[in-house]
C-alpha positions in Angstrom: 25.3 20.3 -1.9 23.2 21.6 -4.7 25.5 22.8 -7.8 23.5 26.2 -9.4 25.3 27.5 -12.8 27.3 30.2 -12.2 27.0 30.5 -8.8 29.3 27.6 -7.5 27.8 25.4 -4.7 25.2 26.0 -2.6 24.5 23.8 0.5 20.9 23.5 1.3 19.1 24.0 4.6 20.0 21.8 7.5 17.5 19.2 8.5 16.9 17.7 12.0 18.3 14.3 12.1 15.5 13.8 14.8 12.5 15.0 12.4 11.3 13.9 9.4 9.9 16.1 7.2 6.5 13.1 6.9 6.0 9.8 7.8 4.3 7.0 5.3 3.5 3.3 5.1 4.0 1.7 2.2 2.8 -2.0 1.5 2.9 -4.2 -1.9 1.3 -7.5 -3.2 -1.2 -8.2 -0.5 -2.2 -10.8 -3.1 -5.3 -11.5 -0.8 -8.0 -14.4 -1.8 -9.7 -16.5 0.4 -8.5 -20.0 -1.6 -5.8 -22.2 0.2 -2.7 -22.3 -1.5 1.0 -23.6 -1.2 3.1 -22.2 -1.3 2.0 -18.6 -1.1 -0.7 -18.8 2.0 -3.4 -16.6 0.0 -5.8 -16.5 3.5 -3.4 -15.4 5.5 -2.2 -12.2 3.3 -5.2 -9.9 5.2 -3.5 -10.5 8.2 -0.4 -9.2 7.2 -2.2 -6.7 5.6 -3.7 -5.9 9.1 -0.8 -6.2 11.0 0.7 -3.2 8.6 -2.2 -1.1 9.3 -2.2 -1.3 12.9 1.7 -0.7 12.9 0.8 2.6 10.9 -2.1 3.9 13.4 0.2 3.2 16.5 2.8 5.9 14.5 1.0 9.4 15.1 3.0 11.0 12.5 1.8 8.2 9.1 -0.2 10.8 7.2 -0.8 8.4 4.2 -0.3 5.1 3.2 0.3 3.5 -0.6 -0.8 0.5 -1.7 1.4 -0.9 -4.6 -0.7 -3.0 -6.2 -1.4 -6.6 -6.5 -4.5 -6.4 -4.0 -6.1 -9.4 -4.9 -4.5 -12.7 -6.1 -5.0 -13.7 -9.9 -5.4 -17.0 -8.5 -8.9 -15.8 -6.9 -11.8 -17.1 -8.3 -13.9 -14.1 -10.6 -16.8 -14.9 -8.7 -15.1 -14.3 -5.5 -12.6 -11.2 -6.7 -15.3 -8.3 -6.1 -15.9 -10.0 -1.6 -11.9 -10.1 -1.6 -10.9 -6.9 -3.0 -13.8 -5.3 -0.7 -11.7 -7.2 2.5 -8.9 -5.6 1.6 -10.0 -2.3 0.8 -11.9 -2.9 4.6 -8.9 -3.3 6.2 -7.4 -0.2 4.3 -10.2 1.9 5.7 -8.9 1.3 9.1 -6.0 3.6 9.0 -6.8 6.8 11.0 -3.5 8.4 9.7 -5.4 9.9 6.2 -6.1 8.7 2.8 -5.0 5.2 1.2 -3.7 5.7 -2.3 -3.9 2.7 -4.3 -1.5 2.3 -7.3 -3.6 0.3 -9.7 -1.3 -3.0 -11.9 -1.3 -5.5 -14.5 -3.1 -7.9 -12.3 -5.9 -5.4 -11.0 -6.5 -4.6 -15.1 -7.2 -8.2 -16.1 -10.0 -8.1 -18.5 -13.2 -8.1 -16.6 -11.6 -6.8 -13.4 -11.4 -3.2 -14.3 -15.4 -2.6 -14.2 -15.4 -3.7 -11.0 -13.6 -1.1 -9.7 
């Protein structure tokens, strides 16, 4: 119920339990380098990263999908952070649902990261 001044209540539009109004995937901290590492498993973050994207694709109705940050691992080496963040953003570009927004964070704004992107 939506309250409007002076008017009393009003109750909006019903919705279809059965139909969402959009679908949208939604991941966070892929956290992707290609180190080994315990106890976070660094290599194996694409996959999961992967395994999200294919889920998406096999949903007809994802239009979009956000990308919360934290796309490559602070642990990465710099010489190695422009390869992984291209992985990721590779795996990104296989959603056939639409566009990939990608929220940028703390750990994607590290000095010396930002130009690279």
């Amino acid at each position: 119920m939506l309250a409007r001044p002076n008017a009393g209540m009003v109750r909006p539009p019903a919705l279809s339990a059965k139909e969402p109004l959009f679908s949208f995937g939604v991941i966070a901290d892929v956290q992707y380098a290609d180190i080994l590492g315990v106890p976070r498993y660094y290599r194996h973050n694409i996959c999961v990263l992967r395994c999200a994207v294919r889920s998406w694709n096999a949903h007809e109705d994802v239009r979009f999908c956000v990308n919360f940050g934290d796309i490559v691992d602070g642990f990465c080496p710099r010489e190695r952070s422009l390869e992984a963040v291209r992985a990721v953003v590779r795996e990104f570009d296989g959603f056939r649902g639409g566009p990939a927004y990608h929220m940028l964070d703390m750990d994607t704004s590290w000095p010396g990261w930002t130009w690279r992107l």
